[in-house]
ROTI-108982 format. One record per residue (C-alpha): x, y, z. Coordinates in steps of 0.02 Angstrom, whole numbers, plus 50000, padded with zeros to 5 digits. Layout:
N
XYZ/...
This chain:
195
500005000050000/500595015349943/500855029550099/500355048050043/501125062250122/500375075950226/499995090750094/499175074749976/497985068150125/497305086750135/497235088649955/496045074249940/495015078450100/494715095650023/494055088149872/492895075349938/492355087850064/492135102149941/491025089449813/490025083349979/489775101150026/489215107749833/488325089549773/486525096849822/487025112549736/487605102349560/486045092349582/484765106249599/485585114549457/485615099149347/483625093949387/483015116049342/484025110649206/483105095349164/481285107349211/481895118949095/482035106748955/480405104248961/479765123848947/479755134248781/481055144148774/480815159848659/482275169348589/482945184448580/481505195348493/479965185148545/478975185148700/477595175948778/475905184748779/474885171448840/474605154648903/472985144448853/473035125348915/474545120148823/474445131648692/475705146648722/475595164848609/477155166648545/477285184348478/478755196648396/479255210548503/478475226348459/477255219348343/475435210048333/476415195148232/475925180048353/475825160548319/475115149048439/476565136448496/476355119348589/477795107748645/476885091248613/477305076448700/477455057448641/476815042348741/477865042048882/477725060548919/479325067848845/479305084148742/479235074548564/478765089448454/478605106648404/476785113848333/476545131348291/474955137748204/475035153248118/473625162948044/473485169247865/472855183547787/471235182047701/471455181547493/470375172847364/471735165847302/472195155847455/471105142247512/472135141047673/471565148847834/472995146147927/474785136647911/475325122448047/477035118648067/477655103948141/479605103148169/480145084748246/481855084448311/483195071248285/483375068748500/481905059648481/481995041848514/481675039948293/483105047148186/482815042548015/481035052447997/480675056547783/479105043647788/478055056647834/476685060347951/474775055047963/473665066748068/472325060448149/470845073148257/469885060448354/469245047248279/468885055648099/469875050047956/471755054147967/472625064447835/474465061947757/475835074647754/477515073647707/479075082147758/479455097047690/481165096647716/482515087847863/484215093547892/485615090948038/484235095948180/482615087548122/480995084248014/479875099947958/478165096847904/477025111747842/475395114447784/473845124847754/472335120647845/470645127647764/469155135147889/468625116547878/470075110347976/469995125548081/468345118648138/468825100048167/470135106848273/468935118648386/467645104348384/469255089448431/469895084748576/471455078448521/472555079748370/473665061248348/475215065148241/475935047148194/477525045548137/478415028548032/480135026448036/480875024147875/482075007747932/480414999148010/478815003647904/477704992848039/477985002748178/477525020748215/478125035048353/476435043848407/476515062248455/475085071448562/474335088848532/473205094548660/471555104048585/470885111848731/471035128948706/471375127948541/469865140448490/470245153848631/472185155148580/471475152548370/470155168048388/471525176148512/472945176348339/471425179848225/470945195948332/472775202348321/472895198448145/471415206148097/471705221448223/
């Protein structure tokens, strides 16, 4: 057994005793870390205007530009997905009422993602959307929804977003969007839009 000297013994005691001292400090900062995680986190020139269920206004600073932004979850409760709803301007040219964008990011548990997405409100028929584009962060899905799907959405509950992985075709990755609310925050965007 190897004998340490003096100055080593209080070397080590001062390190054990400084991490026993500061391990509830490390910890606490490590789990508002992990709390954190799970919170949107707007940058630089947005701000939160509101909070309606899980739906959050997302607006830019000094303007009446606002989406509506929810942090959907998969099955076992983790932060899976990000939907933001964004309202159009009214032109006969454009069918659409409003865009959703749905932006699913490669620390999800499925990496390879380009099979697309099927959308399900409820129990009515689902609908099939693919990516719009993926790169080094994620999957991006957009697309217009008409007053139509407006409705269904006020009227639904929930909104299923099922995912396939391209290297297992049988198996999916489900993603929940919460509804409730979904009319309050939708008329809130609409009333800025239009005002």
């Amino acid at each position: 057994m190897k004998a340490i000297g003096l100055n080593e013994f209080w070397k080590k005691t001062f390190v054990y005793f400084f991490l026993l001292l500061n391990f509830p400090i490390f910890f606490l900062n490590y789990a508002t870390a992990q709390d954190d995680s799970k919170k949107f986190d707007p940058n630089q020139k947005e701000e939160v205007r509101g909070e309606f269920g899980n739906w959050l206004e997302v607006c830019e600073k000094n303007t009446d530009h606002c989406v509506a932004v929810q942090l959907a979850l998969d099955v076992e409760g983790k932060q899976a997905a990000r939907v933001v709803l964004e309202r159009l301007e009214k032109k006969a040219e454009n069918p659409a009422d409003s865009v959703l964008t749905v932006f699913i990011p490669f620390e999800s548990s499925i990496p390879i993602l380009p099979n697309g997405l099927s959308f399900t409100v409820d129990s009515n028929e689902p609908f099939i959307e693919q990516f719009l584009f993926c790169d080094q962060l994620g999957c991006t899905s957009q697309f217009g929804i008409t007053d139509q799907g407006v409705d269904l959405f006020k009227n639904g509950a929930n909104l299923t977003i099922q995912i396939r992985d391209l290297r297992d075709p049988t198996s999916s990755y489900i993603v929940d969007v919460d509804l409730d609310q979904f009319e309050i925050v939708y008329d809130k965007l609409v009333a800025r839009k239009s005002g």
